[in-house]
N, C-alpha and C positions, 0 to 999 in steps of 0.2 A: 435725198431726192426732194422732189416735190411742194408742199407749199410753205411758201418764202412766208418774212416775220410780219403780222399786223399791220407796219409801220409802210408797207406794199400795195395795200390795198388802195381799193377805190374807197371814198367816201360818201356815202349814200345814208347814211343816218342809218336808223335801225329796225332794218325790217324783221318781219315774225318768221316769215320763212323765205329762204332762200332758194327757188329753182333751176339747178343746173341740165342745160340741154347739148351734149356732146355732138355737132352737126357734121357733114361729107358731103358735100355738094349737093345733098338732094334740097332742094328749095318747094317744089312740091308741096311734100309729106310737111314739114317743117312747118308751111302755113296753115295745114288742119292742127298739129300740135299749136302754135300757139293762139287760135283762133277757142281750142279747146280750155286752155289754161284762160284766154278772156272770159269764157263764160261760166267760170270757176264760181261758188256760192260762197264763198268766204270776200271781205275784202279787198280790194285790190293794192288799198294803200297798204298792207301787210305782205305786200308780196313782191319782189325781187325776180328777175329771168333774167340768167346767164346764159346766153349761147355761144358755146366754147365751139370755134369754128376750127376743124382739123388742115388744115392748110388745102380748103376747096379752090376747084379754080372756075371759069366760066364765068365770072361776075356775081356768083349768086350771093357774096358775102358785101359786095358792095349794095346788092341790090337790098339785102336785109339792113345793112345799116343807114343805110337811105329813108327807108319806109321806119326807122326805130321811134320816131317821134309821132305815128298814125297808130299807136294803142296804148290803153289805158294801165298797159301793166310797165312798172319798173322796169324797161329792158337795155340790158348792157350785151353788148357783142366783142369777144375777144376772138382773136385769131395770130394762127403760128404755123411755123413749118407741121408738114405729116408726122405727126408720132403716136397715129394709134389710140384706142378706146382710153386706157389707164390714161396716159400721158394728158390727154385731152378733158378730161372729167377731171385733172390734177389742175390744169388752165383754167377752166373756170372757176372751180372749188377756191383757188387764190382770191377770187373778189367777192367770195360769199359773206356776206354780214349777218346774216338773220341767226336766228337763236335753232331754229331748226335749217337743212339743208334736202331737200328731194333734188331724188336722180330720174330723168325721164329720157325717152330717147325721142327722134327727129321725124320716127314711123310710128309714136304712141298716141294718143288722142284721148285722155283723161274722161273717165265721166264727173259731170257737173259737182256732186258733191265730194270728189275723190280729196281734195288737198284738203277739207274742212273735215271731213270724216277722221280723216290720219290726225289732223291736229290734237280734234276733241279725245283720241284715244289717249294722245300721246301725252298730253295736260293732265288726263282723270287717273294717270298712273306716271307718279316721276319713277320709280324704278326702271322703266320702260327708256331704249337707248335707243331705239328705231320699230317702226312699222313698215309690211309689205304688205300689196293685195293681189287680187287674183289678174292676170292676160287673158285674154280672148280675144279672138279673129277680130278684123276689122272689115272684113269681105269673107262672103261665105263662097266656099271650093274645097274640094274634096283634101288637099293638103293641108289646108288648113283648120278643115275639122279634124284632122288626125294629130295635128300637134297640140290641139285644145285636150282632143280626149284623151291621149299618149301623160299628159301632165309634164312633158319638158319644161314648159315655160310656169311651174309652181313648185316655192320655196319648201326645199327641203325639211322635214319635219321627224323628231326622231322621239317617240312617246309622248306625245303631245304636245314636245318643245320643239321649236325655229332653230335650226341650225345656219341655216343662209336664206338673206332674204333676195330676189331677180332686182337687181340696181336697179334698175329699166323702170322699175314702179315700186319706189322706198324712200321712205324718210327718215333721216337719219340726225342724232344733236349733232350741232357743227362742233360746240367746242370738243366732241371726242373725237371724230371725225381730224377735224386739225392736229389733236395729241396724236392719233395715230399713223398721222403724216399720208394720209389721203390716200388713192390707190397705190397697191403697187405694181411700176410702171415695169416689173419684172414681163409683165403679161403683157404681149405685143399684139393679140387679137384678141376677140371680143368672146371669154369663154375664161374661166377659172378667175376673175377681177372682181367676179362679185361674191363667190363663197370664200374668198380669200379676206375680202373685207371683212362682213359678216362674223367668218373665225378668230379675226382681232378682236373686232369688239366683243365678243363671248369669253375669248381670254381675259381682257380686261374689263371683265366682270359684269359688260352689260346685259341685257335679258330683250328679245327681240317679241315680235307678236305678228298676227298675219291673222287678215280680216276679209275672209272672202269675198263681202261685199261693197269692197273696196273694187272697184271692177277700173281698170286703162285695157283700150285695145288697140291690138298690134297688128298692123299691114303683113302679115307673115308671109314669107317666102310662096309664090306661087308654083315654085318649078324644084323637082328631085334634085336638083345640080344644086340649089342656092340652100336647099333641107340637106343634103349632104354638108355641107360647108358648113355649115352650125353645128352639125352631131360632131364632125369631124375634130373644131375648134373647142369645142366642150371636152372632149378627148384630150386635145393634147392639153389643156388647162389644169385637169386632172392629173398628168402624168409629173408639169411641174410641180404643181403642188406636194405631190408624195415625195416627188426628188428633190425639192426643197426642204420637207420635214424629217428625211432621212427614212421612210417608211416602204414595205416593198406590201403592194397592196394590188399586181397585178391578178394574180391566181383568185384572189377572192373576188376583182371586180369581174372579170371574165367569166366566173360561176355565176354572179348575181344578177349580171346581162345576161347569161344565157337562160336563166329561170325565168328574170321578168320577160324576155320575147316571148317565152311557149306560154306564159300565163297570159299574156296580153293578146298572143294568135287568139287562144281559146277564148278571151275572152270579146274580141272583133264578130268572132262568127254566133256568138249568143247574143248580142247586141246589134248589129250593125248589120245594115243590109248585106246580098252579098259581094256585091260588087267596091263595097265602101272596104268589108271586110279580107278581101283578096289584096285592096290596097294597102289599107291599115297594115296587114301582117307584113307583107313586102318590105314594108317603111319600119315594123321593128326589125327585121333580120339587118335592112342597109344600118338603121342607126347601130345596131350592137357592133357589126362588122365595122362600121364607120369609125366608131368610137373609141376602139380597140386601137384602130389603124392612129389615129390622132394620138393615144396615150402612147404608144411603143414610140413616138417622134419625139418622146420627154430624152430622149437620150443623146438628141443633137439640139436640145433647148439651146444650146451658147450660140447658134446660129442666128435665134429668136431675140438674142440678149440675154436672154434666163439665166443669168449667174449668182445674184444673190436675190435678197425678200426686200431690202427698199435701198 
């Protein structure tokens, strides 16, 4: 699969970091991301923006590469047929140059010293193969404070180590990133492409970090239907992942969702008002049920594509 040899690229000299932004017709969202990344603390001649456009329609990809020469940052625009989160983050990741590479998404909005913070981590420790940092609402609503305090959108952590860091807000070195042949484009929605990534790089032996005060925030879903669709897709990502490693892991994830919901009811109504807390609980039982519903669908993955790991 996925990215073609050097000798493919664009030629851009050599930036410090490379940022890949995976775009969907939203034009919008897209212009606070990179209005955000302009007013980045680090320099700008160091910095590269890829926006890997997923085969949007409506003009909004003419209309970005129109205005590409009205900012100060590096910016390159590809676009291709619809193929999906993997597929699309694998498009731009092709013309990344820089020594480091960060994944953002088109709904995230950086805070100021976020890409310079990751840097300085990433430099004061070469052992170090990638940084992630913390999501948080980008508008305050009741859904949304519940996906903040829920911890969906924070990298998995298992004894004090990074198991997977959220793409959406991570820096990762390109030259492993490249060795490990970029995402895998196995994953046709947006759910199981980034602890998959992550888990290469720990196999091949790199060591990840995650720095709370590393803050991007995220436009999160305002409606149950579009929070369903994320639990859901997180679901079924998980289910390939085990049916890809050969592993049967349903009976212990269905124990360990049904603990954290009643830990996390209990813990809604000790914290949280009680209206916030009738909703919070609500929203663990859909996602458990949700999530469950998504992994049992690992079993028609060839529908997905899901047939092999790259």
């Amino acid at each position: 699969m996925t990215v073609p040899p050097d000798s493919q690229k664009v030629d851009r000299g050599a930036p410090t970091l490379s940022v890949v932004i995976p775009k969907y017709r939203r034009w919008g969202p897209l212009q606070l991301t990179l209005v955000a990344l302009e007013g980045q603390s680090m320099p700008k001649k160091g910095v590269e923006v890829i926006v890997s456009d997923d085969g949007s329609e409506y003009g909004a990809i003419d209309n970005l590469k129109a205005n590409a020469g009205n900012t100060p940052l590096g910016l390159e625009v590809t676009t291709g047929p619809n193929a999906r989160p993997s597929a699309v983050r694998d498009r731009g990741l092709r013309l990344a140059n820089g020594n480091w590479v960060a994944f953002t998404d088109d709904d995230r909005v950086p805070a100021p010293a976020c890409l310079e913070r990751r840097l300085a981590s990433l430099n004061a420790d070469p052992e170090l193969e990638g940084v992630g940092g913390k999501v948080l609402r980008y508008k305050d609503g009741r859904i949304a404070r519940y996906v903040d305090w829920s911890g969906v959108l924070v990298p998995y952590m298992d004894k004090g180590e990074v198991q997977y860091l959220v793409t959406s807000h991570a820096v990762f070195r390109n030259e492993t990133v490249q060795r490990l042949a970029g995402f895998n484009e196995t994953y046709k929605w947006p759910g199981g492409e980034d602890p998959d990534l992550s888990f290469r790089f720990i196999a091949a032996g790199g060591r990840l970090k995650y720095i709370p005060e590393d803050l991007v925030l995220h436009m999160h879903r305002e409606r149950v239907k579009g929070t369903y669709e994320m639990f859901w897709h997180h679901g079924l990502g998980a289910g390939v992942h085990g049916k890809l490693e050969g592993k049967v892991i349903r009976p212990a994830l269905k124990e360990y969702l049904r603990e954290l919901a009643s830990k996390n009811v209990e813990k809604a109504f000790k914290e949280q008002t009680f209206i916030d807390a009738l909703v919070f609980s609500f929203l663990e039982y859909v996602r458990k049920y949700v999530f469950m519903n998504g992994f049992d669908h690992h079993s028609q993955a060839s529908k997905f594509g899901a047939t092999s790991a790259n």
